[in-house]
C-alpha positions as CSV (number, residue, x, y, z in Angstrom):
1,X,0.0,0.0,0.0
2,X,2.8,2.4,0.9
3,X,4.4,1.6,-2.9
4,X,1.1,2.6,-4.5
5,X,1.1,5.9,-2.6
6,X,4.4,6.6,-3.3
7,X,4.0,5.9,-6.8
8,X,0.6,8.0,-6.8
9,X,2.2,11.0,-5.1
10,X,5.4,10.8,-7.7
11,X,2.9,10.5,-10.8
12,X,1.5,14.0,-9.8
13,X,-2.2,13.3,-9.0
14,X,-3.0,16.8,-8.5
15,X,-2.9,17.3,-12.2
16,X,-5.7,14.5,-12.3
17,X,-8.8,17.2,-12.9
18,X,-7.1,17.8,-16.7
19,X,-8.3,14.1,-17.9
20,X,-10.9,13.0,-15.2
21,X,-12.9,16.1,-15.4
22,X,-13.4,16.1,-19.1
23,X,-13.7,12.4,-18.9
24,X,-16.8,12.4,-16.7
25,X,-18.1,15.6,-18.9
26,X,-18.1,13.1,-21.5
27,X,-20.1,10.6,-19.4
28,X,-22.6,13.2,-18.6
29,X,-23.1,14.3,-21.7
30,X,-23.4,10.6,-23.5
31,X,-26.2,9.8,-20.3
32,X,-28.4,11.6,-22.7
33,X,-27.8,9.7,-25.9
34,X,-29.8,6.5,-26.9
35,X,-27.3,3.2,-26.1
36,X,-25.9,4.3,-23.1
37,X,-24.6,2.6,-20.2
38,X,-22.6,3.6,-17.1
39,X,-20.2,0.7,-16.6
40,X,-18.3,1.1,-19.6
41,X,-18.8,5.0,-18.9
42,X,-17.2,4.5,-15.8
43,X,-14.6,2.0,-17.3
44,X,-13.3,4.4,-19.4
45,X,-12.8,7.0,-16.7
46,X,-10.4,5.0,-15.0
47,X,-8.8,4.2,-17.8
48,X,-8.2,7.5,-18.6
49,X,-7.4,8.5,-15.3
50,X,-4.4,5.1,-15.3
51,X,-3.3,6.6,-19.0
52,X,-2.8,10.1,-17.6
53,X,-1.0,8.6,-14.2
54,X,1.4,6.1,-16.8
55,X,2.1,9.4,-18.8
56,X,3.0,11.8,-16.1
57,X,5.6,8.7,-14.5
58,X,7.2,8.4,-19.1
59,X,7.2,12.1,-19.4
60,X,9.5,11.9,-15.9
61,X,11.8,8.9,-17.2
62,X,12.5,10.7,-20.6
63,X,12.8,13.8,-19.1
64,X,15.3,12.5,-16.5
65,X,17.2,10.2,-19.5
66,X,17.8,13.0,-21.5
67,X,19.4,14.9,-18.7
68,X,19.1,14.7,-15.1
69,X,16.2,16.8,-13.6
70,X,18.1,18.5,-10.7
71,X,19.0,21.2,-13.5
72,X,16.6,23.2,-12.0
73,X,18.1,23.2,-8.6
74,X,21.2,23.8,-10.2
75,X,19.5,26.7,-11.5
76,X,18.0,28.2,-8.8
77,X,21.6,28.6,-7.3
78,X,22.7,30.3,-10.1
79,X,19.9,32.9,-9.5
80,X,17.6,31.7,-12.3
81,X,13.6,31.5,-11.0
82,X,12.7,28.3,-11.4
83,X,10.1,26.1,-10.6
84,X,10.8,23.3,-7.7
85,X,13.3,20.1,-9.2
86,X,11.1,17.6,-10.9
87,X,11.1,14.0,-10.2
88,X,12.7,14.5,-7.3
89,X,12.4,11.2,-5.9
90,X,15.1,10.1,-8.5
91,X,17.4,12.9,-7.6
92,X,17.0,11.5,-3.8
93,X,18.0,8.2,-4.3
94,X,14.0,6.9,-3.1
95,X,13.8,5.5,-6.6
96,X,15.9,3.8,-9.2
97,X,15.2,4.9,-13.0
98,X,14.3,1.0,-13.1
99,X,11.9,1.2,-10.5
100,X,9.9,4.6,-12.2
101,X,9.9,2.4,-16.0
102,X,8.1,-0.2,-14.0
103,X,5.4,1.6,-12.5
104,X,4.8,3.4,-15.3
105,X,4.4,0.1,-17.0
106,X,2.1,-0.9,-14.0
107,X,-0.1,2.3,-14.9
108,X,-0.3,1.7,-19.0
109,X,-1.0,-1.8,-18.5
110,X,-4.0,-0.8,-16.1
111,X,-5.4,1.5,-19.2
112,X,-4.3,-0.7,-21.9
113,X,-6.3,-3.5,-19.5
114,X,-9.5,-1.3,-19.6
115,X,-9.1,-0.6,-23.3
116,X,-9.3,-3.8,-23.6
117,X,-12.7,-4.6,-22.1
118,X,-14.0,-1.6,-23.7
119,X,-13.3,-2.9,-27.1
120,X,-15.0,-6.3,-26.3
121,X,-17.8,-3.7,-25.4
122,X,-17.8,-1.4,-27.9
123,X,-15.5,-2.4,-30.8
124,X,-13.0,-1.7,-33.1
125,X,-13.2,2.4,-32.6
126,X,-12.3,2.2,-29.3
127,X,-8.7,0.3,-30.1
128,X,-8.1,2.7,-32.7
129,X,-8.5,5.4,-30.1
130,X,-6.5,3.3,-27.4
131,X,-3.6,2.3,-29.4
132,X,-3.5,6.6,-30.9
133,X,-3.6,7.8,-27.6
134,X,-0.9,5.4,-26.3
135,X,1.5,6.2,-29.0
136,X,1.0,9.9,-29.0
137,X,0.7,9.8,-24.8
138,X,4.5,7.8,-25.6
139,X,5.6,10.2,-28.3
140,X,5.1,13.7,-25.7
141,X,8.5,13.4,-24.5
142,X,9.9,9.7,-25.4
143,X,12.5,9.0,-28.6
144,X,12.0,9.1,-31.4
145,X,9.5,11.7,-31.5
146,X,9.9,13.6,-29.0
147,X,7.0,16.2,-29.6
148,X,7.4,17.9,-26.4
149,X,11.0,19.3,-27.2
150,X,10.0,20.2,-30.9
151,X,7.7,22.9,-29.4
152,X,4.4,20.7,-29.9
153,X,4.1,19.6,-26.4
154,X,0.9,21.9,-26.4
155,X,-0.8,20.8,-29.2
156,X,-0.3,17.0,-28.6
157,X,-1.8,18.0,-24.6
158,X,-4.9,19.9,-26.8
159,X,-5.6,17.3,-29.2
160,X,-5.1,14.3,-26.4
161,X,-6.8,15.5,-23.8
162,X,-9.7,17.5,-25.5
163,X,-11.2,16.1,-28.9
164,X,-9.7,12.1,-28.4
165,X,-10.2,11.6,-25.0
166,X,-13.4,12.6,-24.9
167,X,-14.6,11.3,-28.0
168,X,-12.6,8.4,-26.5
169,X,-15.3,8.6,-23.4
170,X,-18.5,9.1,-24.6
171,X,-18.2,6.2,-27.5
172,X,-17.5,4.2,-25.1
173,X,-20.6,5.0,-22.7
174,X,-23.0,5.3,-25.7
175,X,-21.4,3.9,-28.6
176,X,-22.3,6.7,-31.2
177,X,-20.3,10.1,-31.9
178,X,-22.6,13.6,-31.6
179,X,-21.3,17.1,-33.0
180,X,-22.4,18.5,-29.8
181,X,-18.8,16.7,-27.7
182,X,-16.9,17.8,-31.0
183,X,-18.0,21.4,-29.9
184,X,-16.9,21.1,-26.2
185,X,-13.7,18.6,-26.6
186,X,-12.2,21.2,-28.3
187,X,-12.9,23.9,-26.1
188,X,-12.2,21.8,-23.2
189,X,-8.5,20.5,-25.1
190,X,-7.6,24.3,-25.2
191,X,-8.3,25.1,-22.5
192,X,-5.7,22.0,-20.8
193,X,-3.5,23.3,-23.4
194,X,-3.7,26.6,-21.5
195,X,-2.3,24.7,-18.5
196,X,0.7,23.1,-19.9
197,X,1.0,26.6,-22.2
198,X,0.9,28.8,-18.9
199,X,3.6,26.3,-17.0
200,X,5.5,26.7,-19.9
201,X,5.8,30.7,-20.2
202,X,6.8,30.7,-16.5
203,X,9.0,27.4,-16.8
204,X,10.6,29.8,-20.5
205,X,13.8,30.2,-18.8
206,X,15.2,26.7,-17.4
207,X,13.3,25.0,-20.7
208,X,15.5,27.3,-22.5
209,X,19.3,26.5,-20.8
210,X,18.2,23.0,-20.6
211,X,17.0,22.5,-24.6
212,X,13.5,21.8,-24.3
213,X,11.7,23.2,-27.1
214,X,8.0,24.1,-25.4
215,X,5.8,26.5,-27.6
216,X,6.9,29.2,-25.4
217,X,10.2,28.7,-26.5
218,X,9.6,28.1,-29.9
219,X,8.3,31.5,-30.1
220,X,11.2,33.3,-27.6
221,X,9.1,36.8,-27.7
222,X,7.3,37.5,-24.9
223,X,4.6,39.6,-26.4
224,X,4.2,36.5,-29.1
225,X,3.7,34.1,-26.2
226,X,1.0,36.9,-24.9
227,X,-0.9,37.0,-27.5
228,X,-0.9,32.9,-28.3
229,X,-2.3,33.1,-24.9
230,X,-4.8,35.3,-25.2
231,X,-6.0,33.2,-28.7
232,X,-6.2,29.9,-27.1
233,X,-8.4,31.8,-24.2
234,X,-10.3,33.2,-27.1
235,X,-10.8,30.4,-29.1
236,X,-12.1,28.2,-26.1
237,X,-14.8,31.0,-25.8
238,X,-16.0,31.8,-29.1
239,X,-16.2,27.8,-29.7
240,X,-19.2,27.4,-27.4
241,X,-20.6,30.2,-29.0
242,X,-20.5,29.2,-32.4
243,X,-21.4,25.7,-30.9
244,X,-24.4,27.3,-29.4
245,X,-25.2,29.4,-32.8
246,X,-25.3,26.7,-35.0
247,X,-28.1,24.8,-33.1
248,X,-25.2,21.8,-31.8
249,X,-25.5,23.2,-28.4
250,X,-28.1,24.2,-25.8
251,X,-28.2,27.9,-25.2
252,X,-27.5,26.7,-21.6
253,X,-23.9,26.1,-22.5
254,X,-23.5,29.7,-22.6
255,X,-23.2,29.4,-19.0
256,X,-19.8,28.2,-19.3
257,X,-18.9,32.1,-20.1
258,X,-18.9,32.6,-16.2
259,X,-15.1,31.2,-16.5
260,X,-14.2,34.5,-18.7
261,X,-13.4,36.5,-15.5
262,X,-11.0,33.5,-14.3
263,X,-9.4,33.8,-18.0
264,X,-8.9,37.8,-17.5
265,X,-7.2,37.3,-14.2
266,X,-5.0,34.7,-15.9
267,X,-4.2,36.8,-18.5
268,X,-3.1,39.7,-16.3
269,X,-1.4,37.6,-14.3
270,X,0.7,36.2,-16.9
271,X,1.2,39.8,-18.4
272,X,2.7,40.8,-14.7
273,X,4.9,37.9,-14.9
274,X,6.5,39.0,-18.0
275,X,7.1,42.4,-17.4
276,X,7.2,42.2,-13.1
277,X,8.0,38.2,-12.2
278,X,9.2,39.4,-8.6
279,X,5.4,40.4,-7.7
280,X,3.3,38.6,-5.4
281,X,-0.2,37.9,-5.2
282,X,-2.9,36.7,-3.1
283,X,-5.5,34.3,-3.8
284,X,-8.7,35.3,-4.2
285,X,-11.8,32.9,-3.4
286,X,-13.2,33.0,-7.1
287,X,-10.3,32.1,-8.2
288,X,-11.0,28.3,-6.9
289,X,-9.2,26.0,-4.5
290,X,-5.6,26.8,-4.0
291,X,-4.7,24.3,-1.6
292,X,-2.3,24.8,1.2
293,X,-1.3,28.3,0.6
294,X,0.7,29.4,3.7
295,X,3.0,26.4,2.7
296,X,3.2,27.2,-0.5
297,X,4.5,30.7,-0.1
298,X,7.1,28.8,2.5
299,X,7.8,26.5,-0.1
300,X,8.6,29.8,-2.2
301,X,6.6,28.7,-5.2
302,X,3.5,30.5,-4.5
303,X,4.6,32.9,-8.0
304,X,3.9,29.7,-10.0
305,X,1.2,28.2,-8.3
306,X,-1.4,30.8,-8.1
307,X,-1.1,31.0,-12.0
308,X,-1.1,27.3,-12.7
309,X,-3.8,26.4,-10.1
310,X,-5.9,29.3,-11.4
311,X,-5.4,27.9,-15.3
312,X,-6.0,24.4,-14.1
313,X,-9.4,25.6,-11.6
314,X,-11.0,27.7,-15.2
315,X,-10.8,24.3,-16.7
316,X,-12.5,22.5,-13.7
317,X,-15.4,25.2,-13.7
318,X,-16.2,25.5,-17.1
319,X,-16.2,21.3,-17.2
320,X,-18.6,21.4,-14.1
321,X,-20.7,24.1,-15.5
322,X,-21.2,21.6,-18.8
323,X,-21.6,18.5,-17.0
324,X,-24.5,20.3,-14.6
325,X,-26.0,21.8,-18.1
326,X,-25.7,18.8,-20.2
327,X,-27.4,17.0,-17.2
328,X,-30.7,19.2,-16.5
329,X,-31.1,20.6,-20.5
């Protein structure tokens, strides 16, 4: 029990509301389809939710066989601002690089399992799906592709956890596709994008000395990165919108507009990073759960975690604005 905790805790959990949140929207909105059931519904939640876990645990083993991921502790004492080491638990000594390829083979087993019995369910679309997502989920940060240091890290995050995973999701709890999860996936894939996209403006700096090629860095202006941001905010937006315009959605969807404040402060806040990184802020409670903050700020990482806990709580809103919608309408 103590290994699975560990393993739970190392795979970064609290990045779990990116895939399970837009898996469940998925569920809700194929409850209202002809042909649908929960237990493959549910199935495919927690296959999604092992897929993510397995991905988080490659993205650390590639990451930490290209070069070792105390660079940015090495940083940090150099004066660079940089967010805390990753995979720390390597650096430590608790794990061996062995130890991490085997649990992240424990996790993609666990989807690939699921997959499985969702294709005896549902059929060939759903191992199509699997075996894409797998070799894409793979292909983030792992030879030969590499996508993540070629600047399309973003996009692959977009595409994989927006439009496929839950397309992914609601075939399998209804077994028929519907324009109107075409015309939230992609919203809802921006939107994670965002997430990665904000880490990786603040993150510009030690991606830079270190060779990864994020988006952020692909674009090395400042104002460029700004405005990207403020289009993928846009986009997510004007998406439902036209979505609700052209008769696919309920005009109850609109409701998901009540996020746009949460994308303003983003923005701003991203804009005073640029130009005044040293400034601190405080939480406000609109902005969603922020955890532990008085250990945050000790942990001296409260600069990057308002920002990423706001981007990542816009995207929890607007999917439990949907799900209540696509529910009641």
């Amino acid at each position: 029990m103590n290994t699975i905790r560990f393993w739970l805790k190392n795979a970064r959990t609290r990045s779990l509301p990116q895939s399970m949140l837009p898996a469940i929207l998925a569920v809700c909105m194929a409850s209202q389809k002809d042909g649908f059931s929960i237990l493959p519904g549910i199935l495919a939640i927690l296959g999604v939710i092992a897929g993510h876990l397995s991905m988080n645990l490659f993205d650390d083993y590639f990451d930490y066989k290209v070069k070792k991921s105390d660079f940015r502790d090495r940083m940090q004492h150099q004066g660079m601002r940089a967010r805390i080491s990753k995979c720390a638990y390597l650096t430590s000594g608790d794990a061996t690089l062995k130890q991490l390829f085997i649990a992240c083979c424990a996790f993609g087993f666990t989807a690939l399992s699921i997959g499985f019995i969702l294709y005896l369910y549902r059929g060939n679309m759903i191992l199509l799906l699997a075996a894409l997502t797998g070799i894409l989920g793979i292909s983030y940060s792992g030879a030969p592709l590499r996508l993540s240091y070629h600047g399309l890290g973003e996009l692959l995050i977009g595409i994989m956890f927006g439009p496929m995973l839950m397309t992914g999701v609601f075939y399998s709890a209804c077994g028929v596709f519907d324009w109107s999860v075409i015309f939230v996936s992609i919203p809802v894939g921006l939107l994670v994008a965002n997430i990665v996209y904000t880490h990786a403006i603040m993150d510009y700096e030690p991606d830079k000395a270190v060779g990864k090629m994020t988006f952020a860095v692909l674009l090395k202006n400042k104002k460029s990165m700004l405005f990207c941001l403020s289009l993928l905010l846009v986009a997510a937006f004007s998406i439902i919108i036209s979505g609700v315009i052209s008769g696919f959605l309920f005009p109850y969807y609109l409701l998901s507009l009540l996020t746009v404040p949460m994308a303003i402060s983003l923005y701003r806040l991203m804009v005073e990073f640029v130009h005044n990184p040293e400034r601190n802020f405080t939480p406000r409670f609109w902005m969603g759960p922020m955890g532990n903050w008085e250990r945050i700020q000790a942990m001296g990482i409260d600069w990057f975690m308002i920002r990423w806990l706001l981007a990542r709580n816009m995207l929890s809103f607007f999917c439990i604005i949907i799900m209540i919608v696509s529910l009641f309408s």
